[in-house]
C-alpha positions as CSV (number, residue, x, y, z in Angstrom):
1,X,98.9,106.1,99.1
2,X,99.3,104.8,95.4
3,X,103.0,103.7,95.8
4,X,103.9,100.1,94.9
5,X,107.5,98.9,94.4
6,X,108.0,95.3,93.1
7,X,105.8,93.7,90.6
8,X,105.3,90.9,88.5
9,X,104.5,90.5,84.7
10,X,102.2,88.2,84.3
11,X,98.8,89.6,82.6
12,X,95.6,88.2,83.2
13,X,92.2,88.1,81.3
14,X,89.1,89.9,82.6
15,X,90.8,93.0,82.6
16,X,89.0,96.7,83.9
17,X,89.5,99.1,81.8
18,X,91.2,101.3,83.5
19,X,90.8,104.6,81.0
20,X,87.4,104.0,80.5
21,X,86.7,104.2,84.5
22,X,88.8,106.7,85.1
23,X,87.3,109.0,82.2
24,X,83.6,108.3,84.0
25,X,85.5,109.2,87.4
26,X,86.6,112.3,85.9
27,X,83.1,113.3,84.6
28,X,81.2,112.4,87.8
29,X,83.9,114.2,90.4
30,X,84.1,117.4,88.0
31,X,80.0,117.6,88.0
32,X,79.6,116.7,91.9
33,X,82.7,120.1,92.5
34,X,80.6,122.4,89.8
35,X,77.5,121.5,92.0
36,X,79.4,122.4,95.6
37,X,78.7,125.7,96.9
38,X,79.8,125.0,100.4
39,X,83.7,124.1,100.8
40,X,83.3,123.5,104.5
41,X,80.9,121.0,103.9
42,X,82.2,117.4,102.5
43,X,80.3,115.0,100.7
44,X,79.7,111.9,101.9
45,X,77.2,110.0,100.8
46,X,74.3,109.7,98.0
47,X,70.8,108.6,99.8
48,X,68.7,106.1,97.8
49,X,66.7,107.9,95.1
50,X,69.2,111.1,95.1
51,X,72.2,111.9,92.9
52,X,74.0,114.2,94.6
53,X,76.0,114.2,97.5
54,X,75.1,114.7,100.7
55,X,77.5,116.4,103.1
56,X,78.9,116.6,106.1
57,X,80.6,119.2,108.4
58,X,84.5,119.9,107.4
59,X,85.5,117.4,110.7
60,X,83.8,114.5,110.1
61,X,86.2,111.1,109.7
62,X,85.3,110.8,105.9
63,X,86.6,114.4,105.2
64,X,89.6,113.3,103.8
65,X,88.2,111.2,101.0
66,X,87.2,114.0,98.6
67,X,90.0,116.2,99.0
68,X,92.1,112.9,98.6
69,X,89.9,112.0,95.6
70,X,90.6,115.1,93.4
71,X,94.5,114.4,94.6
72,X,94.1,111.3,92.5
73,X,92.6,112.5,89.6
74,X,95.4,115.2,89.8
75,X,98.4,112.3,89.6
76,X,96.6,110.4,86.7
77,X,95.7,113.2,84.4
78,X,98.2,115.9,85.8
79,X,96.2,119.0,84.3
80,X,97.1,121.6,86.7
81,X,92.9,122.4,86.6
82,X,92.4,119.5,89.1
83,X,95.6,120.6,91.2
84,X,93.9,123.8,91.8
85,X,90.4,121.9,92.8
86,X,91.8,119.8,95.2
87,X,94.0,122.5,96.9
88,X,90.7,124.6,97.2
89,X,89.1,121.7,98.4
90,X,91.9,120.7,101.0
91,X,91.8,124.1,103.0
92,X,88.5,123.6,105.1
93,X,90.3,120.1,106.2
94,X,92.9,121.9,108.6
95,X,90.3,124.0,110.3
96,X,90.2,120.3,112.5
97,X,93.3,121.4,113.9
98,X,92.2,124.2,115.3
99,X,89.0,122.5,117.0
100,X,88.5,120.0,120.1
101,X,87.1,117.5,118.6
102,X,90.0,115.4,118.1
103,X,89.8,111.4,117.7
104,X,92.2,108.8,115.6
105,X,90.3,109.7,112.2
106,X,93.1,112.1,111.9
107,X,95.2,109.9,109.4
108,X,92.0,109.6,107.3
109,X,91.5,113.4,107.3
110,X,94.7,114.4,107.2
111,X,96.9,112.1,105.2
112,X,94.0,111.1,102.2
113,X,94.1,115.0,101.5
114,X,97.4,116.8,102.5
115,X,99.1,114.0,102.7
116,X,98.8,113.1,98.9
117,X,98.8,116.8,98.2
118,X,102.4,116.9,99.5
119,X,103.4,113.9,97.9
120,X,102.7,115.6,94.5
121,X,103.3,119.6,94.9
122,X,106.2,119.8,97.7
123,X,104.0,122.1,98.9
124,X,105.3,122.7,102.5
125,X,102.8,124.2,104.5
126,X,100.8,120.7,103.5
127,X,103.3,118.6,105.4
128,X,103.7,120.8,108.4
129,X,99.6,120.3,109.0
130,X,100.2,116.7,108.2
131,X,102.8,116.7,110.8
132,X,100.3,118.7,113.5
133,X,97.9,115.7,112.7
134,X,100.2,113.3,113.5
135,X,101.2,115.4,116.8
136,X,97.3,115.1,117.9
137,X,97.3,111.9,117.0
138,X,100.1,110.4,118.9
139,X,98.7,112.0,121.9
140,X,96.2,109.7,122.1
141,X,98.8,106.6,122.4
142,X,98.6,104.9,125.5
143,X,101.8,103.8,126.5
144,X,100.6,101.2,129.1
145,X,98.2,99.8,126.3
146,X,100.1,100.3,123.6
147,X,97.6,101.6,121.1
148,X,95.9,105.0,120.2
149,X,92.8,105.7,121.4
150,X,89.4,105.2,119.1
151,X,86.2,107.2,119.7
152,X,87.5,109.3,122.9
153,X,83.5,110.0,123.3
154,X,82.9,107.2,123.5
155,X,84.9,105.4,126.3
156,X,81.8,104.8,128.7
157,X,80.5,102.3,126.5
158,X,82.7,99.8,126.5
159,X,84.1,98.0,129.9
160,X,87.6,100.1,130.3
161,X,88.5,103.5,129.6
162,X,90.4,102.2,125.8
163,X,89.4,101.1,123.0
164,X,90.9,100.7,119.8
165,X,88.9,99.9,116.3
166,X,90.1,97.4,113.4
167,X,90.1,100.9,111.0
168,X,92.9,102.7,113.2
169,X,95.1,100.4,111.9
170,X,94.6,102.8,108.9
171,X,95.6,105.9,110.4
172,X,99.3,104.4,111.4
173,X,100.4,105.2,108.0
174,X,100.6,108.9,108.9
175,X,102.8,108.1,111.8
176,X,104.8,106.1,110.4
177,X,105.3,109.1,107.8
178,X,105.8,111.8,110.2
179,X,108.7,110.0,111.9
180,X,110.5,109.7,108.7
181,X,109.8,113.0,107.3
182,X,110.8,116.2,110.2
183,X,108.1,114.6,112.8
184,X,109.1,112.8,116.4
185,X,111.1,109.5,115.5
186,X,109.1,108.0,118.6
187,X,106.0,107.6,116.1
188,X,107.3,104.7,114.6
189,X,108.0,103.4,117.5
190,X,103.7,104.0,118.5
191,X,102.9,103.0,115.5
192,X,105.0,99.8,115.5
193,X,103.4,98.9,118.7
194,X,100.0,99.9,117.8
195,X,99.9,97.3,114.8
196,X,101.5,94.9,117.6
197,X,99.0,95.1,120.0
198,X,96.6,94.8,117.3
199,X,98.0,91.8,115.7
200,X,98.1,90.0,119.1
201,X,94.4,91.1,120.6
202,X,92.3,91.7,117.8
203,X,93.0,89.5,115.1
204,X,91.4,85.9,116.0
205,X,93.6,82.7,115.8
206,X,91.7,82.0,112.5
207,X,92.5,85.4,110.9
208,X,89.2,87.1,111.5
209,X,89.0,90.0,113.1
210,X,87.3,92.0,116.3
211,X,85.7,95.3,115.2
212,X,86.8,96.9,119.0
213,X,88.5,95.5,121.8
214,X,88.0,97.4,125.0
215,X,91.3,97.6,127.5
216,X,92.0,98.3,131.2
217,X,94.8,101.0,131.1
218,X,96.1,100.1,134.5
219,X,97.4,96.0,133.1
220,X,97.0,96.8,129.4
221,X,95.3,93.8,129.3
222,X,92.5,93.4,126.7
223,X,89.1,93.2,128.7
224,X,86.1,92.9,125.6
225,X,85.8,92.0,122.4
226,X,83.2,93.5,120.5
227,X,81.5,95.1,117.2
228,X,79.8,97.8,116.4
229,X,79.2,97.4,112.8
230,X,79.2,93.5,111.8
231,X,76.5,91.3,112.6
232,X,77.2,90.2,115.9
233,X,81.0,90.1,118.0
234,X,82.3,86.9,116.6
235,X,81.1,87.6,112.7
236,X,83.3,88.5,110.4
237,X,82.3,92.1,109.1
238,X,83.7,92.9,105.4
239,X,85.3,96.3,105.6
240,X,86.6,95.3,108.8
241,X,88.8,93.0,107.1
242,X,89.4,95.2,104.5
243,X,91.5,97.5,106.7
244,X,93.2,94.4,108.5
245,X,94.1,93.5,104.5
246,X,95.5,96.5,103.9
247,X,96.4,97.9,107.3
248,X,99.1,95.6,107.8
249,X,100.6,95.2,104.1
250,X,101.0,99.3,104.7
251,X,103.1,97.8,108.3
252,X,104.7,95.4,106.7
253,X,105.8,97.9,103.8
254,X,107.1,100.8,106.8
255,X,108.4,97.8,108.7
256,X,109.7,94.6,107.1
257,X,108.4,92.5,109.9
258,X,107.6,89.6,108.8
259,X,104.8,88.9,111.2
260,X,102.8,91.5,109.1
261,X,103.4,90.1,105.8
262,X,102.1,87.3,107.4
263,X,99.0,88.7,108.7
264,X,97.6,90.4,106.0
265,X,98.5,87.3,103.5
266,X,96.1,85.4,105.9
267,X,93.7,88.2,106.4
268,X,93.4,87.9,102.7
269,X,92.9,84.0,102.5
270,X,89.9,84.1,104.7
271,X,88.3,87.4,102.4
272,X,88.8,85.6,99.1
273,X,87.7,82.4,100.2
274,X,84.6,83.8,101.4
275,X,83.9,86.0,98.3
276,X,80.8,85.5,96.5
277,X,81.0,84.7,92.7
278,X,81.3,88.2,91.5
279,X,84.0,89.3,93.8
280,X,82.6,91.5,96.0
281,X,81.5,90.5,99.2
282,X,78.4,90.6,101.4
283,X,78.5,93.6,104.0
284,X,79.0,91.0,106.4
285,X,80.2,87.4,105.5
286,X,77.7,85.8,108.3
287,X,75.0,88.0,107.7
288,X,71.7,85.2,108.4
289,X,70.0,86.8,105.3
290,X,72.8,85.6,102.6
291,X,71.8,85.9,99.6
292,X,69.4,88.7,100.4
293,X,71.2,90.9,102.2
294,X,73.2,93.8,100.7
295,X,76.4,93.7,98.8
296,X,80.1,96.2,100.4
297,X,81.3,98.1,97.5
298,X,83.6,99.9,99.9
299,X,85.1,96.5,101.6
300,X,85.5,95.4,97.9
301,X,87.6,99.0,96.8
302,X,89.6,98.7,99.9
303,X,90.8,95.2,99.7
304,X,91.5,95.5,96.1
305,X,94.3,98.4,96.8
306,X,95.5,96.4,99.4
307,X,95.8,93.4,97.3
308,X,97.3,95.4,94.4
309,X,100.1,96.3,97.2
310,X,100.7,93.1,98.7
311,X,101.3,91.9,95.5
312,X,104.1,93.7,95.3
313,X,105.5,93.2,98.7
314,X,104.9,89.3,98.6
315,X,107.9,87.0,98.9
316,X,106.4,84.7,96.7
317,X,106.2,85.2,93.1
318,X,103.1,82.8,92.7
319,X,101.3,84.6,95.7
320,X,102.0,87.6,94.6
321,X,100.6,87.0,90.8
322,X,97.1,85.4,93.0
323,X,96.8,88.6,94.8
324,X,96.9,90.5,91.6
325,X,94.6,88.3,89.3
326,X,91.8,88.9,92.6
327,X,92.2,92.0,92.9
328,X,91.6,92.6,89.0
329,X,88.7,90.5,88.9
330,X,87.6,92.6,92.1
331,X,87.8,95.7,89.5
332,X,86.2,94.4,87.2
333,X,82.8,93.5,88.8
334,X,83.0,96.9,90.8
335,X,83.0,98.6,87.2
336,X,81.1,96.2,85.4
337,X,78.4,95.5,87.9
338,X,78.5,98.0,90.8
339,X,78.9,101.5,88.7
340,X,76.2,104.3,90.2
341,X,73.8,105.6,87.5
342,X,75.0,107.8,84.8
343,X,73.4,111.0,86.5
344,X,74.4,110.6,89.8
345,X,77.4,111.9,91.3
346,X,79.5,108.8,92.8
347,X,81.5,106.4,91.3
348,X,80.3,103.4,93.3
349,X,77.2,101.9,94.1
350,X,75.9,99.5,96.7
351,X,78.6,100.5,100.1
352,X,77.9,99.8,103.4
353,X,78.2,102.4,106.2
354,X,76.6,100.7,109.3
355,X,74.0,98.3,108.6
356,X,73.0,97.8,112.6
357,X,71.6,101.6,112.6
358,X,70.9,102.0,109.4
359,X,72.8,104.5,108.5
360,X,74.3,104.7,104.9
361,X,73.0,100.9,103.1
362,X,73.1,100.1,99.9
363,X,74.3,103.2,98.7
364,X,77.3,105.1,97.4
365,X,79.7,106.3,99.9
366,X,82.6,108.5,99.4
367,X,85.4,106.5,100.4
368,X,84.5,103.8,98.1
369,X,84.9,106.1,95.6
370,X,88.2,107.1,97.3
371,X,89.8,103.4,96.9
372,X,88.5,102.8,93.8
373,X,90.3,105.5,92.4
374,X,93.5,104.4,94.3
375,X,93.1,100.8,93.2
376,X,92.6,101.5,89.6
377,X,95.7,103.9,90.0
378,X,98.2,101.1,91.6
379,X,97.2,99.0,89.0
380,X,98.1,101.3,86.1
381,X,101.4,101.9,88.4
382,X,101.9,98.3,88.1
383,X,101.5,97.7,84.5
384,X,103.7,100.8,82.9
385,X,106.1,99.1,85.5
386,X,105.9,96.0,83.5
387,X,105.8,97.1,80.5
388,X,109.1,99.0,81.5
389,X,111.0,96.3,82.2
């Protein structure tokens, strides 16, 4: 979500542009909804050569991003024409609910697209399917574990019957929501634990991070340690870090625990001092084929929000202005170097999905197009702030 609350005033040089982006956001996501014919289908990608998006079924764990896209254009523009798209847009989300295939993508689904769509209408039928997301996914809390469940199809390939991914730190947010707004209060208490367990078993002693970490549900005790989309289990894959970054400044913002704050400060002092000179980082930072391997757009979008965030939850004025001045000049190489072509469709170029398969390289993606968005927006949020004051 956009919000940010404290902020400092210190301006920096190298500065995106934010009007200028968001006017070429605009453009692209009014062409790629004119295009659409099927609402049930979501985009999700651009493959090389192509312009225009190609989609997925209404369930898949990216569906949120568009819906959640057109939210944002929505809240910076306000024109009720966008309102209307991304309401139209929303509707083939909630037909998850109503289906078994259920897994703890749910916050991405549910909260990128009704979640923002209640924050800015009210509109109450969007909070009661946020709060049926959040239902489903709290059932897949283990108690004994203390985490919810990743990938329930795929349990048999790991050495226990739970696992739990770096990215469900993402879908706490929801939770954490839910308990504070009509839901069960016992979700913050699964959600507080969640991070917890996390924190403890998947983040290594030097502020890395494990992509999945396998457990016995019997101890609770944390059996493998493994990725599925860095370069090998003890490498440190970018967009995993990207949703430790921002993962736990969202906990520490719903929680005030100080072992959070901590967390994703460090999370952050291992991304930045791994960065390559334009800001945005390799897909993985151990990849064997730096310099010639490809570049994370996503991981880049995604760390900038969260830095823009922890910028203004930082107790520490001076850390708090660092974590800004990165995250701008994050910005401003995604829009001065990492822009897609003027006739395609995305925002981005150059994302990551899953380099060991294959699967979506060098190419836009729509959730980088997703933080983008958000990141230029929580910047804007924090400059009329300052120039409030």
């Amino acid at each position: 979500m956009v919000a940010c609350n404290n902020v400092s005033s210190r301006k920096y040089d190298n500065q995106p542009d934010v009007e200028y982006i968001m006017n070429i956001a605009l453009d692209k996501v009014q062409s790629a909804a004119d295009s659409q014919k099927d609402f049930n289908k979501i985009p999700r990608n651009i493959p090389e050569g192509d312009t225009t998006w190609d989609t997925d079924p209404y369930h898949t764990w990216t569906a949120g991003f568009w819906p959640g896209a057109l939210w944002y254009l929505y809240d910076y523009t306000g024109d009720e024409s966008w309102k209307n798209l991304a309401h139209e847009r929303n509707l083939p989300v909630a037909q998850i609910l109503a289906g078994d295939r259920k897994d703890h993508d749910l916050g991405f689904q549910f909260f990128c697209s009704f979640g923002n769509g209640y924050r800015l209408t009210g509109n109450e039928q969007y909070k009661e399917y946020v709060l049926t997301a959040a239902d489903q996914l709290a059932a897949m809390y283990h108690p004994v574990v203390g985490t919810i469940l990743s990938w329930p199809h795929a349990i048999d390939r790991y050495k226990a019957p739970h696992n739990t991914i770096i990215d469900n730190l993402m879908n706490l947010e929801m939770l954490f929501w839910a308990a504070k707004n009509g839901g069960n209060p016992e979700y913050y208490d699964m959600a507080l634990n969640h991070a917890t367990v996390t924190l403890k078993n998947q983040i290594r002693p030097d502020y890395t991070q494990w992509h999945v970490v396998a457990y016995d549900t019997i101890s609770g005790e944390a059996v493998q340690k493994v990725t599925r989309q860095g370069y090998s289990d003890e490498s440190l894959w970018a967009r995993g870090q990207a949703w430790g970054i921002y993962g736990f400044t969202m906990v520490y913002r719903e929680t005030g625990q100080k072992e959070f704050l901590n967390a994703a400060k460090n999370m952050a002092k291992v991304f930045i001092d791994r960065l390559p000179e334009d800001n945005v980082p390799y897909w993985d930072f151990d990849s064997p084929d730096i310099p010639d391997t490809p570049r994370d757009a996503s991981a880049a979008a995604i760390t900038a929000s969260g830095l823009l965030e922890l910028s203004t939850l930082s107790d520490n004025e001076d850390e708090s202005a660092y974590y800004y001045s990165i995250a701008t000049k994050m910005l401003s190489s995604l829009s001065e170097n990492y822009l897609s072509d003027g006739s395609s469709h995305a925002i981005l170029d150059h994302s990551v999905g899953n380099f060991n398969r294959g699967s979506e390289v060098d190419i836009p993606i729509i959730y980088a197009d997703y933080y983008f968005i958000e990141a230029l927006l929580r910047k804007k949020e924090i400059e009329e702030k300052v120039n409030d004051r």
